[in-house]
KOLBA-119380 format. One record per atom (N, C-alpha, C): x, y, z; residue in one letter. Coordinates in steps of 0.05 Angstrom, whole numbers, plus 5000, padded with zeros to 4 digits. Each point is the difference from the previous one (the first is absolute). Layout:
% KOLBA-119380
XYZA ...
% end
This chain:
% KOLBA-119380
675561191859X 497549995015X 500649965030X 499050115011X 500550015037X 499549715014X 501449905012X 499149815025X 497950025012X 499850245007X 498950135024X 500550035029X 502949875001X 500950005030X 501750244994X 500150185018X 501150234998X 502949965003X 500949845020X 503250005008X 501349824977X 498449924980X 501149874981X 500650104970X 497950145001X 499150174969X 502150234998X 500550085018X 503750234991X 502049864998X 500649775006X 502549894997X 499049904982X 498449894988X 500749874972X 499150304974X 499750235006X 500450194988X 497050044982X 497949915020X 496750064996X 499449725002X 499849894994X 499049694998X 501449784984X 498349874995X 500549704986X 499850104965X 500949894984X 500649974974X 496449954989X 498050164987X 497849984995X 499049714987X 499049885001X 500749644978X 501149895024X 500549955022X 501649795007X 498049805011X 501049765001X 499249715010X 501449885021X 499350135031X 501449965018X 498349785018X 501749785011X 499549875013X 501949995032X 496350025025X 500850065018X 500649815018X 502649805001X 500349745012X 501850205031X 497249775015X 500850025020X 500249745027X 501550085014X 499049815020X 498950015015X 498749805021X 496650085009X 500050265025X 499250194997X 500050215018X 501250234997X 502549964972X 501550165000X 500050244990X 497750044986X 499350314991X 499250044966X 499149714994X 499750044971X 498150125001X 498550005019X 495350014996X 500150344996X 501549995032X 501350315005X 500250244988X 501949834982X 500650064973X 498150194984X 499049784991X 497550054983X 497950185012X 498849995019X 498150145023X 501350284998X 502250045011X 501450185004X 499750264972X 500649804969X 498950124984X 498750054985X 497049855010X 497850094992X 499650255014X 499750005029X 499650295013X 500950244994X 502450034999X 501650174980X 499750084979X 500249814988X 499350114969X 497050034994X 498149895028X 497450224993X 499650295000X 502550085023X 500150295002X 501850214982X 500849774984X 501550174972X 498450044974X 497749864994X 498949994984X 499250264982X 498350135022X 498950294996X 501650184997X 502849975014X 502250194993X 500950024977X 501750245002X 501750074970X 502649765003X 499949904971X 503449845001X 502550154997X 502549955016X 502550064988X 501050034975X 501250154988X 500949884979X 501449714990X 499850014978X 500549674999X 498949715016X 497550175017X 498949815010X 497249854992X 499449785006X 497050004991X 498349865014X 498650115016X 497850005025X 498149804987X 499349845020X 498249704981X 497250165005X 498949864977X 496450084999X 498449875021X 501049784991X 498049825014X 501549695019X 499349935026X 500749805017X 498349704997X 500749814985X 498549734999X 501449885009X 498549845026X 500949805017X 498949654997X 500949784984X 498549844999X 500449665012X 498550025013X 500549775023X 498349744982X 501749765019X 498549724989X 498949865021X 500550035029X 499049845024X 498950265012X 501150265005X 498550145019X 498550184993X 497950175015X 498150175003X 500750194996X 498150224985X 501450354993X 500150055024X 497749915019X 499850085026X 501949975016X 501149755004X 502049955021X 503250194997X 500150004963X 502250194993X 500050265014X 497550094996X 499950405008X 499549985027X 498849785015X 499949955035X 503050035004X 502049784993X 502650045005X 501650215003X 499950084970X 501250374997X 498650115018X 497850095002X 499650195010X 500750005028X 500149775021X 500949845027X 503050074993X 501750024980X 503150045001X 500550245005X 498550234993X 500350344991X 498550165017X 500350085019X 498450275017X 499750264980X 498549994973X 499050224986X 497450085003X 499450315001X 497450095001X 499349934960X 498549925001X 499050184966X 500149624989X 501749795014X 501649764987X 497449724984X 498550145017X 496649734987X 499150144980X 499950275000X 498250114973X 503549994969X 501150015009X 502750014993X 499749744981X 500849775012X 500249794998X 497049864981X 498450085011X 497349924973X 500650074973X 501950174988X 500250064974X 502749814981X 500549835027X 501249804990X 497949724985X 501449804969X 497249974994X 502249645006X 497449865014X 501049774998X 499049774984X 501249784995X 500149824986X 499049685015X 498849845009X 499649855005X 499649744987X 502649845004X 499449774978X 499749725020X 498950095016X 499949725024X 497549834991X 497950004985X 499149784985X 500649914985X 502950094981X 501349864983X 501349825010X 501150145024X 502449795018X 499249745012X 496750035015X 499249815011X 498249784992X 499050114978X 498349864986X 500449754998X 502549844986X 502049775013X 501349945024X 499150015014X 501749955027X 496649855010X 501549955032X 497849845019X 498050255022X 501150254992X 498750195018X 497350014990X 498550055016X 496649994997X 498850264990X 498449984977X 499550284987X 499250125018X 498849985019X 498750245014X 501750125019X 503649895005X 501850185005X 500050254986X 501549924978X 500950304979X 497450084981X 498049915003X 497450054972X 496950005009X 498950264998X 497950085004X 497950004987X 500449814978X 498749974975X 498549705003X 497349994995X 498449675000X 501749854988X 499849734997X 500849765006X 499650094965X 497249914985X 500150044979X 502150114987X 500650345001X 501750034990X 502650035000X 500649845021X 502949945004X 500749754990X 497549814996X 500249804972X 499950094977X 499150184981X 499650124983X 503750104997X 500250185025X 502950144987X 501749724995X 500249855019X 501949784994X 500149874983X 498149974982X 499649794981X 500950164974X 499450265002X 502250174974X 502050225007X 501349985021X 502050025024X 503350114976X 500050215006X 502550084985X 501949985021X 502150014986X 503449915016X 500550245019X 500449945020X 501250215026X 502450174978X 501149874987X 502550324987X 498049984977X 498150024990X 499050154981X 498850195012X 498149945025X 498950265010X 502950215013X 502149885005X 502250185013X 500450134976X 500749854975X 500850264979X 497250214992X 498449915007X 497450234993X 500450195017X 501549935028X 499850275026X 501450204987X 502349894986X 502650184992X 499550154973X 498449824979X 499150144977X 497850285005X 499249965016X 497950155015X 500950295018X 502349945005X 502550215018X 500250294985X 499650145004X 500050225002X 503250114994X 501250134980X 502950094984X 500450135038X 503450045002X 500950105019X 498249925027X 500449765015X 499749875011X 500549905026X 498949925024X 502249825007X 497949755009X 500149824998X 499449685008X 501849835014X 498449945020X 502249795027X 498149714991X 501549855004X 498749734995X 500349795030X 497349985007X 500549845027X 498449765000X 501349755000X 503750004996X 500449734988X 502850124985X 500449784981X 500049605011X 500850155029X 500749715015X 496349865003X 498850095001X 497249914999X 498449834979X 502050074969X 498649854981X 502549794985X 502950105012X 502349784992X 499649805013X 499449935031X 499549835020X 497449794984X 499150154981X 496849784991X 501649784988X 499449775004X 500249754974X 496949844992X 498050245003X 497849884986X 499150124973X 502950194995X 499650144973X 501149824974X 499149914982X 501849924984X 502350154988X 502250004991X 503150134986X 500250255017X 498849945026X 499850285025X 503450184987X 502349885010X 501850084997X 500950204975X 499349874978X 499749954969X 499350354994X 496949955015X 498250184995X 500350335013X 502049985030X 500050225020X 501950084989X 502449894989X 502450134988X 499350144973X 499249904995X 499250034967X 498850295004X 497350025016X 498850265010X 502450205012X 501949925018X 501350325007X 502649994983X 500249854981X 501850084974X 497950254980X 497849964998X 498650094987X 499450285012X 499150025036X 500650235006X 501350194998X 502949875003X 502250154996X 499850094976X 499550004982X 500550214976X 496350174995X 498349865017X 498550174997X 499150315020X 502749915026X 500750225010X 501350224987X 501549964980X 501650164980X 497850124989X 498449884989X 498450114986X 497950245008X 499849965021X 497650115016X 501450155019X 501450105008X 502850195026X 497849785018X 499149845001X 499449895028X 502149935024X 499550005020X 502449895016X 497749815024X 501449744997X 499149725002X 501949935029X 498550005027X 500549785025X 498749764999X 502749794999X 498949745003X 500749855021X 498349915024X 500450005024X 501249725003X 501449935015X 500649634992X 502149905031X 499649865021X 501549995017X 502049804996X 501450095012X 502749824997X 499449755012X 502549824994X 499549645008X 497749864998X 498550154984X 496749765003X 501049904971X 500850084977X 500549974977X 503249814993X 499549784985X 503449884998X 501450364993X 503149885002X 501950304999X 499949924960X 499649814995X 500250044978X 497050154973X 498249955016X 497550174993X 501050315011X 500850085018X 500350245016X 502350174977X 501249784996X 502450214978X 498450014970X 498649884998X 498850114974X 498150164996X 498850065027X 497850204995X 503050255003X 501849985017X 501050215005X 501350094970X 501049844987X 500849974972X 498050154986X 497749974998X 498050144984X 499750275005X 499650065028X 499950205011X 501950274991X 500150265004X 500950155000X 502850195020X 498449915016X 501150035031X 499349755018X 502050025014X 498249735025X 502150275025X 497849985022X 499750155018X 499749765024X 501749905025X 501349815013X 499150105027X 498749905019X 498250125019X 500749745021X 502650015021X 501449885020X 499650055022X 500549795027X 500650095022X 503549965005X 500550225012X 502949845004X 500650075034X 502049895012X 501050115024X 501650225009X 500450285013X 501250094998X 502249985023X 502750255010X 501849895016X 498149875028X 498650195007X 497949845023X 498249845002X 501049814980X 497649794996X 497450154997X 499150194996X 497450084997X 499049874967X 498149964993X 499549964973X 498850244987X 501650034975X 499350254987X 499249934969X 497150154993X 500249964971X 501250154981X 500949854972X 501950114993X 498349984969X 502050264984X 498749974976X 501950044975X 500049754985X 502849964976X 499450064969X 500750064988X 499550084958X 502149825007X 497949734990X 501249754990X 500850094973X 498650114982X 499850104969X 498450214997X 501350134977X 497450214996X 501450144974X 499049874970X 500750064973X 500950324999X 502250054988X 499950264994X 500350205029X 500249965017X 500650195029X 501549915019X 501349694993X 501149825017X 503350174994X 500950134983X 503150065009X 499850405005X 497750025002X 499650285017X 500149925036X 498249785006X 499549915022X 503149915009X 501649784990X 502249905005X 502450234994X 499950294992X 501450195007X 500450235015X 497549935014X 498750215024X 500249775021X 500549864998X 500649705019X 496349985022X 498450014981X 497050024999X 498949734993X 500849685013X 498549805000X 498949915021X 500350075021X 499649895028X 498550095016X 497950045011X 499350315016X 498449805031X 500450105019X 498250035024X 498050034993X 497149855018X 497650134997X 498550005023X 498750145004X 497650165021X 497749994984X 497849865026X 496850074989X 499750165031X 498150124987X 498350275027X 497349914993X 498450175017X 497249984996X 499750344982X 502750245000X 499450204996X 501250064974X 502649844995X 500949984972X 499849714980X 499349825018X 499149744985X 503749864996X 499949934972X 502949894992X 502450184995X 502150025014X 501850214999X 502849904994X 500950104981X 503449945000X 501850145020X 502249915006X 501750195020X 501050184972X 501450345004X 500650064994X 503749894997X 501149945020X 502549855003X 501049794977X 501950054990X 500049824983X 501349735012X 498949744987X 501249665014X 501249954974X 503749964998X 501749904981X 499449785010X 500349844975X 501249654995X 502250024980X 
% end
């Protein structure tokens, strides 16, 4: 199944492995969002097309957030991308909004995230289902050949007003993971680096399929450059490590969005 970043999708010989459970850790600025942004746009304009062989063009784009706005998402993208056609484009993306699950417990004031009377935001609360029960309903709900970004995992690991929070978020993308198998879905799970102990950070990456490593580093001129690493990636990791294909340069544009260098970076 395609990325949708173009400078990326031939070197790995069409895309990503259909099923995969990739998590996009990054550090702050470094191009995970990018990432993702980069291939929603893209892969809206593949949709309608014919696929490659051996390839398989996703049906459908579900994006599902727990703190932010569909709005502020498609404001963003569309503010990243100079495309004609990119707002009517972008509406056939279907989103997910679980920010009254998220806040409902917390100290934020309903009439932040909830447009709904007082009444029945007592009403929902009082028979109030679990934030990952409605997350596994988004996914049961998912549409075969797929793709779903999840924004972001660091938003609902950071909670400690969940009870067995930990217990419960692992448990769910263990369960993903094989229900990506099942479904050719292919699953972004957005999650920034250092907000999370390293020892929570290696287990989601453990679960995961791929973990995709989103750096700044310095180059000979001190300039800071983002960089992009296949920490892992099941099943493609000794194609990658024989094409000496772990490391790559990255470029965002306003005209190509997230770009790999063609050049290859040995370690």
């Amino acid at each position: 199944m395609p990325t949708g970043i173009p400078t990326l999708d031939p070197i790995l010989n069409g895309g990503v492995p259909s099923g995969s459970l990739i998590l996009l850790l990054g550090e702050i600025g470094a191009g995970n969002y990018e990432f993702a942004y980069s291939s929603i746009v893209n892969t809206l304009g593949l949709i309608k097309g014919d696929a490659p062989p051996g390839v398989i063009i996703p049906k459908k784009i579900l994006y599902i957030t727990f703190t932010r706005l569909k709005e502020d998402v498609l404001h963003e993208i569309a503010q990243s991308f100079h495309s004609d056609g990119l707002t009517s484009a972008l509406s056939t993306v279907q989103f997910d909004d679980l920010s009254e699950f998220y806040f409902d417990r917390s100290i934020v004031p309903d009439e932040w995230y909830s447009h709904s009377d007082t009444l029945t935001r007592l009403q929902k609360r009082s028979d109030r289902e679990s934030i990952f029960l409605r997350l596994s309903t988004c996914f049961n709900t998912a549409e075969k050949d797929s793709v779903i970004i999840l924004d972001s995992i660091t938003d609902i690991a950071t909670q400690n007003t969940f009870p067995n929070l930990w217990h419960d978020l692992t448990g769910i993308f263990r369960g993903l993971q094989r229900l990506s198998k099942q479904r050719n879905i292919t699953i972004y799970l957005l999650l920034s680096k250092g907000i999370l102990g390293s020892v929570k950070e290696m287990e989601l990456a453990d679960i995961a399929d791929a973990v995709l490593l989103f750096k700044w580093e310095e180059n000979t001129s001190a300039r800071r450059q983002r960089v992009m690493y296949f920490e892992k990636f099941r099943g493609v990791m000794p194609y990658l490590e024989e094409q000496d294909l772990v490391k790559f340069a990255v470029r965002i544009s306003t005209t190509g969005g997230f770009e790999v260098r063609n050049i290859r970076v040995v370690i």
